[in-house]
N, C-alpha and C positions, 0 to 999 in steps of 0.2 A: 504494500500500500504506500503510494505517494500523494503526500498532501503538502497545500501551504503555509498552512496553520504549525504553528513554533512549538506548542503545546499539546503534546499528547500522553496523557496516562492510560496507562495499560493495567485492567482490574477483572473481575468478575463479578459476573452479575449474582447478583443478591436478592433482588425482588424485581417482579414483573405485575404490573399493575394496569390493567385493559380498561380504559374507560370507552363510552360511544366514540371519539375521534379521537384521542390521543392515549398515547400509554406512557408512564412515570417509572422509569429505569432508574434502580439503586445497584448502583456498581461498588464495590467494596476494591479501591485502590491500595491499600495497606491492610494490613492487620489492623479492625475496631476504625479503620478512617473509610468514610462512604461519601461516595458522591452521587446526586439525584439529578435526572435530568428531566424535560418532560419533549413527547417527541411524536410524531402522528404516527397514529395506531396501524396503518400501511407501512410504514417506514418499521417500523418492529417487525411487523409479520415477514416483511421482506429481509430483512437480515436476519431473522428467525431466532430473535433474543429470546432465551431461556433461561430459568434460574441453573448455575453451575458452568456456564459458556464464558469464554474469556472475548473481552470487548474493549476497547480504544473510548477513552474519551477527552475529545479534541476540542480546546478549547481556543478560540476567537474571538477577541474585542467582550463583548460581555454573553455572547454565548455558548453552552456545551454541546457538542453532536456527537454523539455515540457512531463508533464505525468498526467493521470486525475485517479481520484480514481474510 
């Protein structure tokens, strides 16, 4: 994966949360340190985020994008 963004942490996902159009991804980048993102509910299905998957999240200017190799 190449990207522009400077910022990337590499974690796994910890909870998966489906609402009607978006779903709320907590990635555990450390041991006990989590980061939440909130992301369309297509965009999850499409990278096929599950709890236990390892995930990227990329962050830019003030927001996170979740992205998997």
């Amino acid at each position: 994966m190449e990207i522009s963004a400077r910022n990337s942490l590499k974690g796994t996902v910890k909870k998966v949360v489906h609402g009607s159009v978006n779903t709320e991804i907590t990635l555990e980048i450390a041991p006990g340190v989590e980061l939440v993102s909130i992301i369309t509910k297509s965009s999850a299905e499409k990278l096929r985020l599950a709890e236990g998957k390892q995930a990227h999240a990329v962050i830019k200017s003030s927001d996170v994008i979740i992205a998997v190799d």
